[in-house]
Biopython code that builds the backbone (N, CA, C, O; Angstrom):
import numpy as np
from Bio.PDB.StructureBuilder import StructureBuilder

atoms = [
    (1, "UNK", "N", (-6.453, -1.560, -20.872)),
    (1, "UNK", "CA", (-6.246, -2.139, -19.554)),
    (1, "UNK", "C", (-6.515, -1.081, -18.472)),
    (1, "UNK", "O", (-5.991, 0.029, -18.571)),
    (2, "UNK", "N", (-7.048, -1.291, -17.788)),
    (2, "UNK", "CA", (-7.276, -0.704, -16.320)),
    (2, "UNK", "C", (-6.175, -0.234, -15.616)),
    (2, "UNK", "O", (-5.228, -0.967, -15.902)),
    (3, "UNK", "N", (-5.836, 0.632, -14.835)),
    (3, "UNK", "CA", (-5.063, 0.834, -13.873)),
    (3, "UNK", "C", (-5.988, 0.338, -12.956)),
    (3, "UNK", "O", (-7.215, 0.303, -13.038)),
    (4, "UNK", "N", (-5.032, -0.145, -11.827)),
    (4, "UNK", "CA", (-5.493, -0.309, -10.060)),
    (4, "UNK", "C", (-5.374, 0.158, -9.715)),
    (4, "UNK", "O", (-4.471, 0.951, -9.983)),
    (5, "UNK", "N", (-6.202, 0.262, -8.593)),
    (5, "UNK", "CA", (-6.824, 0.748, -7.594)),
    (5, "UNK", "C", (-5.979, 0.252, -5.876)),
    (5, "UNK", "O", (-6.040, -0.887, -5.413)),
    (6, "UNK", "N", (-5.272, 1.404, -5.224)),
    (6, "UNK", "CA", (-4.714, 0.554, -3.909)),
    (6, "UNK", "C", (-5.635, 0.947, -2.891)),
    (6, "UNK", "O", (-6.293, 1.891, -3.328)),
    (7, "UNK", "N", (-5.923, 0.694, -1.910)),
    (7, "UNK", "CA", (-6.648, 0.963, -1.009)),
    (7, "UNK", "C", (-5.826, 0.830, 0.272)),
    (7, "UNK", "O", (-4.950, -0.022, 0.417)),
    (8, "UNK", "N", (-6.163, 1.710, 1.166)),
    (8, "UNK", "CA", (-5.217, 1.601, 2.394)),
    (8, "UNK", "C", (-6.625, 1.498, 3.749)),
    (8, "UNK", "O", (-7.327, 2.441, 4.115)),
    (9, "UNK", "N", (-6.673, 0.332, 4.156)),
    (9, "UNK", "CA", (-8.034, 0.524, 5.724)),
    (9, "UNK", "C", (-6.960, 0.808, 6.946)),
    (9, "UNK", "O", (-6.095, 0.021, 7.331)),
    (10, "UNK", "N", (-7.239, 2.167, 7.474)),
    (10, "UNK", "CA", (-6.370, 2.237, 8.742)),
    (10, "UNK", "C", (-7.840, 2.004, 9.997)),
    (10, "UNK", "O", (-9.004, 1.690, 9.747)),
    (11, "UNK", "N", (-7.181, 2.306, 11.334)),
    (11, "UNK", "CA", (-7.753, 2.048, 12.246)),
    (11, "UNK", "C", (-8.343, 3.669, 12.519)),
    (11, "UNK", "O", (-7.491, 4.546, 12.379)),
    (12, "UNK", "N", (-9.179, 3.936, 12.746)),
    (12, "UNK", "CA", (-9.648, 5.668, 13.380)),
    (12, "UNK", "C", (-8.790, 5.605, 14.959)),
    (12, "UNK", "O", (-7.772, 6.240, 15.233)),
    (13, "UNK", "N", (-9.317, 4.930, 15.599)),
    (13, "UNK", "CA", (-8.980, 5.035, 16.672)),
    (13, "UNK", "C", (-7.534, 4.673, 17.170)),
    (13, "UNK", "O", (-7.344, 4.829, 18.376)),
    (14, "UNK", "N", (-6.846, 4.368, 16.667)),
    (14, "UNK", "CA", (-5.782, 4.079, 16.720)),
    (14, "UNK", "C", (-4.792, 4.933, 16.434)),
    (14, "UNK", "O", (-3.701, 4.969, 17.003)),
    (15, "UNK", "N", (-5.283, 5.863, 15.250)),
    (15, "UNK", "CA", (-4.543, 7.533, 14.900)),
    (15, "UNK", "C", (-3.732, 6.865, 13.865)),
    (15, "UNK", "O", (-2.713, 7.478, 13.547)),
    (16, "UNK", "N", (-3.949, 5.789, 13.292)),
    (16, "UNK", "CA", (-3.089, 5.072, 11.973)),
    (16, "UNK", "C", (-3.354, 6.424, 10.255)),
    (16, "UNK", "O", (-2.797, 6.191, 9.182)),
    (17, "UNK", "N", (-4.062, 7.383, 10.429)),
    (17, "UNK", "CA", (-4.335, 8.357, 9.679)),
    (17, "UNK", "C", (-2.727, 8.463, 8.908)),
    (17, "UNK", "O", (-2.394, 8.235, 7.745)),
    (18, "UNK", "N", (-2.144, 8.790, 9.785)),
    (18, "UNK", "CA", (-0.823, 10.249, 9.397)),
    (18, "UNK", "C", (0.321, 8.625, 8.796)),
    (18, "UNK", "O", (1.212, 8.812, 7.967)),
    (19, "UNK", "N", (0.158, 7.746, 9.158)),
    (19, "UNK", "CA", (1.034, 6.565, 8.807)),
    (19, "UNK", "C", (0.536, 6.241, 7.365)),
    (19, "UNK", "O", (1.208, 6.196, 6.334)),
    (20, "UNK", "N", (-0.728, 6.036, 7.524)),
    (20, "UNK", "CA", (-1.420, 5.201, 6.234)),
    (20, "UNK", "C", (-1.505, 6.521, 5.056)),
    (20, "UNK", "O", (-1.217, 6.203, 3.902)),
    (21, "UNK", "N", (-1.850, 7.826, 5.290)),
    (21, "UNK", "CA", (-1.351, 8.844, 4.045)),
    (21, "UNK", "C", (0.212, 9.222, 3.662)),
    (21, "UNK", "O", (0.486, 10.004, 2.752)),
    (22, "UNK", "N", (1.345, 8.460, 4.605)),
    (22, "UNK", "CA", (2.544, 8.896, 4.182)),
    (22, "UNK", "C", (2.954, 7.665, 3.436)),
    (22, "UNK", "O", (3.943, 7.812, 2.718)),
    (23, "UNK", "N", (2.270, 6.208, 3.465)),
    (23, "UNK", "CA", (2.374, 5.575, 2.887)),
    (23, "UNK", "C", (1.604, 5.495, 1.174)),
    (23, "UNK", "O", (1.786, 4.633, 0.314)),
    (24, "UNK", "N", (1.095, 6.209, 1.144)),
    (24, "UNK", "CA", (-0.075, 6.378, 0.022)),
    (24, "UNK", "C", (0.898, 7.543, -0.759)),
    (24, "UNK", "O", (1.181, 7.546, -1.957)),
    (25, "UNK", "N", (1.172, 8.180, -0.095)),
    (25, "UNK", "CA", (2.179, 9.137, -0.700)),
    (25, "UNK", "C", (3.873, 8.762, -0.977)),
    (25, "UNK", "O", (4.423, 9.513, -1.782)),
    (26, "UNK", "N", (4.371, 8.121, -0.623)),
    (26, "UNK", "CA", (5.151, 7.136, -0.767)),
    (26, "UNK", "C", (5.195, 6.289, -2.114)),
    (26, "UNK", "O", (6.174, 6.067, -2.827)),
    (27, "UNK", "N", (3.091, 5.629, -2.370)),
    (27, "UNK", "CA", (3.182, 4.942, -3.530)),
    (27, "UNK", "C", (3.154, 5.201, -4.731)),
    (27, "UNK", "O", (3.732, 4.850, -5.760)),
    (28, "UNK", "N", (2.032, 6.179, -4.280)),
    (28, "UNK", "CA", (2.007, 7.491, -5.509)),
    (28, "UNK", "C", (3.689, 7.949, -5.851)),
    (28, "UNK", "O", (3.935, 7.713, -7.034)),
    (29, "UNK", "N", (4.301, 8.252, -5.470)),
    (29, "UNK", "CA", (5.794, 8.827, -5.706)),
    (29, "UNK", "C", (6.280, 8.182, -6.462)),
    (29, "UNK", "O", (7.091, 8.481, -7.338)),
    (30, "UNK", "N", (5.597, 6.723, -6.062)),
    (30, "UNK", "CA", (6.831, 5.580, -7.424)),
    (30, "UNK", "C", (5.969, 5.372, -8.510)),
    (30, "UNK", "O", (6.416, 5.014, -9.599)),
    (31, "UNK", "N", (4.556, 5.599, -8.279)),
    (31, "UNK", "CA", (3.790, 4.562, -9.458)),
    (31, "UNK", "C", (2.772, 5.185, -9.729)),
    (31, "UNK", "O", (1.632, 4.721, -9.719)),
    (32, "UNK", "N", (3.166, 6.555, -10.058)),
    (32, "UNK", "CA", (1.790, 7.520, -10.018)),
    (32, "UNK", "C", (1.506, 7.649, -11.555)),
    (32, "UNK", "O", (0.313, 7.861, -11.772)),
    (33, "UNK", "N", (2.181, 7.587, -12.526)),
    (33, "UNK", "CA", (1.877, 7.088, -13.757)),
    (33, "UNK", "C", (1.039, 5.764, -14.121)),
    (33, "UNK", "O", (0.633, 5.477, -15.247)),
    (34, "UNK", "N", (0.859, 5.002, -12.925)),
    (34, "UNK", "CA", (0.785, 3.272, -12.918)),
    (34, "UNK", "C", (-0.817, 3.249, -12.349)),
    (34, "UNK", "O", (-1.681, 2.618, -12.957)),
    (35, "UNK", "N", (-0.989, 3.700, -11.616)),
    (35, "UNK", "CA", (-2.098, 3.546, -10.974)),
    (35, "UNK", "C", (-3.366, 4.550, -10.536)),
    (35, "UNK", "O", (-3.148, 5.621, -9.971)),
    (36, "UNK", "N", (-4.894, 4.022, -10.903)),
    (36, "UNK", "CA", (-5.748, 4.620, -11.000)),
    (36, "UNK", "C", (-5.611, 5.882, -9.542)),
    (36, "UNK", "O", (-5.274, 7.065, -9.507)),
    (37, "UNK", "N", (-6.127, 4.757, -8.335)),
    (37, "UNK", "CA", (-5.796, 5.589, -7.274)),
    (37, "UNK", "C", (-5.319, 5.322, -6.139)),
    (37, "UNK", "O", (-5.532, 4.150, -5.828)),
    (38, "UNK", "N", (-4.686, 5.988, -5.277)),
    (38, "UNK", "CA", (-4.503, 5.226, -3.890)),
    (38, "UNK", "C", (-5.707, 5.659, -2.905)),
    (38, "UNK", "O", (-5.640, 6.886, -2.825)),
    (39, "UNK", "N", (-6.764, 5.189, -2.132)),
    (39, "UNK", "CA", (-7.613, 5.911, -1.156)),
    (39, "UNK", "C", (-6.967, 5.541, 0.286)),
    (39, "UNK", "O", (-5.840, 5.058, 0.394)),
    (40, "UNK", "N", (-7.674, 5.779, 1.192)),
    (40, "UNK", "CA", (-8.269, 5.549, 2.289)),
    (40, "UNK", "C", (-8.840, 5.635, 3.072)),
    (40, "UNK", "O", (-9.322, 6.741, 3.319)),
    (41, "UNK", "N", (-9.142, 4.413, 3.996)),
    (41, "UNK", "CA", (-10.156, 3.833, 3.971)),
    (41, "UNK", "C", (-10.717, 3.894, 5.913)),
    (41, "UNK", "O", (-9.875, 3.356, 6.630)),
    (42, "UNK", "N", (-11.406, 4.209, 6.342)),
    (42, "UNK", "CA", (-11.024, 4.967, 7.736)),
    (42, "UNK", "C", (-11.843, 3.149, 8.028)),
    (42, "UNK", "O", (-12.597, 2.454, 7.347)),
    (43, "UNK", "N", (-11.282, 3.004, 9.179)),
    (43, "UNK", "CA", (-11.677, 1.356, 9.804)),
    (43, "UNK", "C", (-12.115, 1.333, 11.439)),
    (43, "UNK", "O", (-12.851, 2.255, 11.791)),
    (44, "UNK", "N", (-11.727, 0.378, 12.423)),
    (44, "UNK", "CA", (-11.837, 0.670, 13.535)),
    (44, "UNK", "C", (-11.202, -0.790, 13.504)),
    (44, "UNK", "O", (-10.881, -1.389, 12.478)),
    (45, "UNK", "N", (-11.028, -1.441, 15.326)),
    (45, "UNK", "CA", (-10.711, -2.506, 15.770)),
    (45, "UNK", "C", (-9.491, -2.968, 15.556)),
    (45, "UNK", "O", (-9.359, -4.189, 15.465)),
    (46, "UNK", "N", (-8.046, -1.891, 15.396)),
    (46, "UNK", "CA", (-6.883, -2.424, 15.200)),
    (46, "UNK", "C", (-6.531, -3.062, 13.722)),
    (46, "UNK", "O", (-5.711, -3.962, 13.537)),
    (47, "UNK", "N", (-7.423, -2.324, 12.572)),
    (47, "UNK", "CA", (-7.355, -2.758, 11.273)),
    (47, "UNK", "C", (-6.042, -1.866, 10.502)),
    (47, "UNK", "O", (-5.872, -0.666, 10.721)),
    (48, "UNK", "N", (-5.337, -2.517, 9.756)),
    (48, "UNK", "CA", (-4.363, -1.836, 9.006)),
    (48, "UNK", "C", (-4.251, -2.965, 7.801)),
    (48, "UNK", "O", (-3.750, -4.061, 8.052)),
    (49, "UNK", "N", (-4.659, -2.698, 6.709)),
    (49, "UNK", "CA", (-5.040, -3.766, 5.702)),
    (49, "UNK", "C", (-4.504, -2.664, 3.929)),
    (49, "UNK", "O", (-5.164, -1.733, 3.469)),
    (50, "UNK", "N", (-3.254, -3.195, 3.376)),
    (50, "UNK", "CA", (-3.726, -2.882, 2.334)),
    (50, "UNK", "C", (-3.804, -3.737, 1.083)),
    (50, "UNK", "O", (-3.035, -4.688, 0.945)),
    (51, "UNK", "N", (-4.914, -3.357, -0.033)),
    (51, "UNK", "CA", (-5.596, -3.631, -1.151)),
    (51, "UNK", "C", (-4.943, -3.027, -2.347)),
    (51, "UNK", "O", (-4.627, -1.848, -2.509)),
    (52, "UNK", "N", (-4.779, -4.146, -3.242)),
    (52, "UNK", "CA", (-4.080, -4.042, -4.311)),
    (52, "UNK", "C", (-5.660, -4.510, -5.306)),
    (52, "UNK", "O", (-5.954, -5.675, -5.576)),
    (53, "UNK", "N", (-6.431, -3.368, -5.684)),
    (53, "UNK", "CA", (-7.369, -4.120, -6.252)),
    (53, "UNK", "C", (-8.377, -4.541, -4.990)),
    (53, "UNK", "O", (-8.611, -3.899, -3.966)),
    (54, "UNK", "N", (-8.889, -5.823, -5.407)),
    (54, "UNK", "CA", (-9.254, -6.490, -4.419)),
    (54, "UNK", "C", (-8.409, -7.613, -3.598)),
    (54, "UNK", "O", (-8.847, -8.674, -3.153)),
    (55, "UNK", "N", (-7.703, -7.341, -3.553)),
    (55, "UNK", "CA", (-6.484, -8.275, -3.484)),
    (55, "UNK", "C", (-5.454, -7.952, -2.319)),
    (55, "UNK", "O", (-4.551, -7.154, -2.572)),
    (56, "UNK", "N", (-5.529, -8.473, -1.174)),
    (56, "UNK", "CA", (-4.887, -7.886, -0.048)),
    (56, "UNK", "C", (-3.327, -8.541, -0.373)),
    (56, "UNK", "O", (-2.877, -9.467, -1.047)),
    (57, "UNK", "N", (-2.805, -7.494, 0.516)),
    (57, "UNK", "CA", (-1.013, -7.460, 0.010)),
    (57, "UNK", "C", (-0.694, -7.062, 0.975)),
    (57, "UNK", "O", (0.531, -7.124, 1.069)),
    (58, "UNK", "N", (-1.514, -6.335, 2.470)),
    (58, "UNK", "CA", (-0.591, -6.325, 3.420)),
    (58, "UNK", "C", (-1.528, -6.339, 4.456)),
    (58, "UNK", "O", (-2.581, -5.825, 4.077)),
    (59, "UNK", "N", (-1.568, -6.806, 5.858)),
    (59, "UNK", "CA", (-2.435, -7.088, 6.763)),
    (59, "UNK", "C", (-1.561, -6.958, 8.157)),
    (59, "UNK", "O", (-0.663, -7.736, 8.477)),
    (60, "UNK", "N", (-1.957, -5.936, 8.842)),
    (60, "UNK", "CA", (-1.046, -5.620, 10.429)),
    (60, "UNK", "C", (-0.770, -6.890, 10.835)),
    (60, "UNK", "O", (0.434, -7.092, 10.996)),
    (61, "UNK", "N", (-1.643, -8.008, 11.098)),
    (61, "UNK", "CA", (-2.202, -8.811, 12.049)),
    (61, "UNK", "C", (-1.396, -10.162, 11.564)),
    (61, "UNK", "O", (-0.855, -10.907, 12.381)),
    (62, "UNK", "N", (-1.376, -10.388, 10.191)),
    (62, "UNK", "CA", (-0.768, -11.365, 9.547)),
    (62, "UNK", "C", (0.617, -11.369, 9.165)),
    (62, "UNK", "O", (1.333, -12.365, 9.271)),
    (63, "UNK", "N", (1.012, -10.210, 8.701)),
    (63, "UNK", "CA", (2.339, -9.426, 8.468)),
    (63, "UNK", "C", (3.103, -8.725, 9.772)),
    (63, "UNK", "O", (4.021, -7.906, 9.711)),
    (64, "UNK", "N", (2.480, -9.263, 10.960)),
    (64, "UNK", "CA", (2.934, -8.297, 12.142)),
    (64, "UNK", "C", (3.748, -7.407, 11.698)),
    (64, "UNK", "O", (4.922, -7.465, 11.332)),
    (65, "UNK", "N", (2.677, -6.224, 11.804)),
    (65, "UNK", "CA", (3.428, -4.763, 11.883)),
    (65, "UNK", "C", (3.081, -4.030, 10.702)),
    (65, "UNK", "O", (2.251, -4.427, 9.883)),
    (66, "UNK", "N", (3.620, -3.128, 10.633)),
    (66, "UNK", "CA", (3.335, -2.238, 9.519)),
    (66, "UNK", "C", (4.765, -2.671, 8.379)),
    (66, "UNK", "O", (5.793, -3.328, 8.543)),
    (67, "UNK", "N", (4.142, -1.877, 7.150)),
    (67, "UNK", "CA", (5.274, -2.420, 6.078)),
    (67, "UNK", "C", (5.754, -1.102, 6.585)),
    (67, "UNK", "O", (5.206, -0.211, 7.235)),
    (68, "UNK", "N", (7.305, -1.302, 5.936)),
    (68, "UNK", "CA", (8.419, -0.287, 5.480)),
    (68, "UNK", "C", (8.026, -0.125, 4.044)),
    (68, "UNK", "O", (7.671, -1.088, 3.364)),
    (69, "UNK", "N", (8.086, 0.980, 3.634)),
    (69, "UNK", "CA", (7.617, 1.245, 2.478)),
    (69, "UNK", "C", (8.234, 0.669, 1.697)),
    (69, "UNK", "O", (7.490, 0.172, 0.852)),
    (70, "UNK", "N", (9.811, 0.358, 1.446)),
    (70, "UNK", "CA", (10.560, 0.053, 0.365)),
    (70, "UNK", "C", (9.886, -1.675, 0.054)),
    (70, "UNK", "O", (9.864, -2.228, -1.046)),
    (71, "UNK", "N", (9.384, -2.255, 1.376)),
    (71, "UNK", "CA", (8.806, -3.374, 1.413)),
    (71, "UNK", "C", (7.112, -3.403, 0.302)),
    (71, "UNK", "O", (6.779, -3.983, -0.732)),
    (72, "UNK", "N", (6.380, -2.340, 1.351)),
    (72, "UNK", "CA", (5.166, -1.824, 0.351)),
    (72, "UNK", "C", (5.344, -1.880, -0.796)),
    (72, "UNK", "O", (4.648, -2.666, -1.439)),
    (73, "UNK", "N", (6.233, -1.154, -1.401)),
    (73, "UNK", "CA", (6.618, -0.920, -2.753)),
    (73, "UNK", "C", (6.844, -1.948, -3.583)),
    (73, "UNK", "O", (6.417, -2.001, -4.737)),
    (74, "UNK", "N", (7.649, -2.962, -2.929)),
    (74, "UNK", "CA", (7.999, -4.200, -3.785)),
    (74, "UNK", "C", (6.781, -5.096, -3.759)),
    (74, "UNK", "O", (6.779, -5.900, -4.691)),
    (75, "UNK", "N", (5.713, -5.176, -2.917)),
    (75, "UNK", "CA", (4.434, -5.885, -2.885)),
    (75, "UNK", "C", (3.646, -5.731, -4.192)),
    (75, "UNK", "O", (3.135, -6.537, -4.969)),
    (76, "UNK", "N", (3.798, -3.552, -4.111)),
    (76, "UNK", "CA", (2.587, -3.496, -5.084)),
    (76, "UNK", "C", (3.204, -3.652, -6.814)),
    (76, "UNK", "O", (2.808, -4.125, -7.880)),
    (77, "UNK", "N", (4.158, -3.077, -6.387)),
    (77, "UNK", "CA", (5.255, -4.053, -8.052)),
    (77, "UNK", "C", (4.860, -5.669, -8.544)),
    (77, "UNK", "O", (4.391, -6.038, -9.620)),
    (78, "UNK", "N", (5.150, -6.295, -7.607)),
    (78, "UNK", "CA", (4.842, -7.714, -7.742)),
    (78, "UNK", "C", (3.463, -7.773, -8.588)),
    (78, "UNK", "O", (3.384, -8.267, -9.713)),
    (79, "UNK", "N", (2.426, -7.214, -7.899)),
    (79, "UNK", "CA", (1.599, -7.483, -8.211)),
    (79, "UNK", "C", (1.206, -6.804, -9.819)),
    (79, "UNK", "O", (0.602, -7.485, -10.647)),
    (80, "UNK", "N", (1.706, -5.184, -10.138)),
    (80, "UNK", "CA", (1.398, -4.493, -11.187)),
    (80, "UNK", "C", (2.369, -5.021, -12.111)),
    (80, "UNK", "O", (2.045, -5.585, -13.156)),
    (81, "UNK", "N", (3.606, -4.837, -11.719)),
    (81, "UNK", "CA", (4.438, -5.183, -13.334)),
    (81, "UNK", "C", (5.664, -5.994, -12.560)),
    (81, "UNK", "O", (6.490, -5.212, -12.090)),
    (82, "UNK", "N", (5.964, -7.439, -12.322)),
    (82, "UNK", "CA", (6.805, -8.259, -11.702)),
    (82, "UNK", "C", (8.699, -7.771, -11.707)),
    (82, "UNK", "O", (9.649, -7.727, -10.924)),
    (83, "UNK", "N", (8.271, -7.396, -13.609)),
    (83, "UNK", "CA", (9.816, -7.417, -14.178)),
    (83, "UNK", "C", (10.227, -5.991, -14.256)),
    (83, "UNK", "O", (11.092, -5.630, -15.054)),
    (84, "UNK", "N", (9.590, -5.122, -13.396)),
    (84, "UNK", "CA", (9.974, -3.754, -13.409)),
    (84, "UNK", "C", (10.970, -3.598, -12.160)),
    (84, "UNK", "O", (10.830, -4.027, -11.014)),
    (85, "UNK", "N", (12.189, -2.732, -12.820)),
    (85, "UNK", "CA", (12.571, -2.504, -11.451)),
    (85, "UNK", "C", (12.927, -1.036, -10.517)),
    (85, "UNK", "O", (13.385, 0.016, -10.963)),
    (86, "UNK", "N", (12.708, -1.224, -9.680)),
    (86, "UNK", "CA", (12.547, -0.333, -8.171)),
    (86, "UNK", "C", (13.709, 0.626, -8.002)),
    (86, "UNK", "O", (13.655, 1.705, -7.412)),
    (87, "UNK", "N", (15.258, -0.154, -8.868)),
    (87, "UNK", "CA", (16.145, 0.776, -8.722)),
    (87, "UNK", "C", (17.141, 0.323, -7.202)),
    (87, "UNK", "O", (17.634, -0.791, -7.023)),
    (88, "UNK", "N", (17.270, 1.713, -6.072)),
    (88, "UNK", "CA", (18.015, 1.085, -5.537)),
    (88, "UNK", "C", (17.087, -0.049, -4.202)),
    (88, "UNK", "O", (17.343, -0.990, -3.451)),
    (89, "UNK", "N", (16.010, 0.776, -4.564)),
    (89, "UNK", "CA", (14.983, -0.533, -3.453)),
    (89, "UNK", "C", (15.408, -2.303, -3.676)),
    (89, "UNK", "O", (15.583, -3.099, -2.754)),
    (90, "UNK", "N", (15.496, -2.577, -5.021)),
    (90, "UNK", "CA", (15.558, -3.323, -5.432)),
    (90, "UNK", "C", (17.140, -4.552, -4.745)),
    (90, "UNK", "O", (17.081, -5.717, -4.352)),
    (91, "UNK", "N", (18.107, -3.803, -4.844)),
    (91, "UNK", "CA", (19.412, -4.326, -3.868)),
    (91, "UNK", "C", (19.658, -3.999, -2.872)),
    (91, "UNK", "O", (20.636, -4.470, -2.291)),
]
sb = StructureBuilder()
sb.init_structure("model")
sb.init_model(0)
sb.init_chain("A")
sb.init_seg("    ")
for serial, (resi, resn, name, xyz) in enumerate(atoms, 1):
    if name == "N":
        sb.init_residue(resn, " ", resi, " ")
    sb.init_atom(name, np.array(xyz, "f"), 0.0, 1.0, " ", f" {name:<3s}", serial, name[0])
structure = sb.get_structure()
């Protein structure tokens, strides 16, 4: 089986850089045994999008706002292993 792949598209212009690598570092921290890689992905036009795979799981625009990581975290769980748990994220 494959590990996934997360992808993070921040905005350049927007300076979403230093947000979208503390979040990548964040995922890595929980699931760095779990997953191929986290990148990112430099964007423009107010983009903040992240990719689980090909598979979007979080979107500024749709999700108004940015995730809280403990939120992030439980997204990309869902998607990698449902019945795993997070610990105290979890309650």
């Amino acid at each position: 089986m494959h590990k996934p792949k997360i992808t993070i598209q921040y905005c350049v212009l927007c300076q979403w850089l230093l947000r979208s690598g503390w979040l990548a570092q964040e995922l890595l921290s929980t699931f760095s045994d779990d997953l191929a890689e986290v990148s990112l992905s430099p964007a423009s036009k107010g983009t903040f999008k992240i990719y689980y795979n090909n598979t979007l799981i979080w979107c500024r625009e749709l999700d108004e706002g940015f995730p809280e990581a403990k939120i992030l975290k439980r997204r990309v769980r869902d998607q990698l292993d449902p019945s795993r748990s997070l610990g105290h994220i979890d309650t």
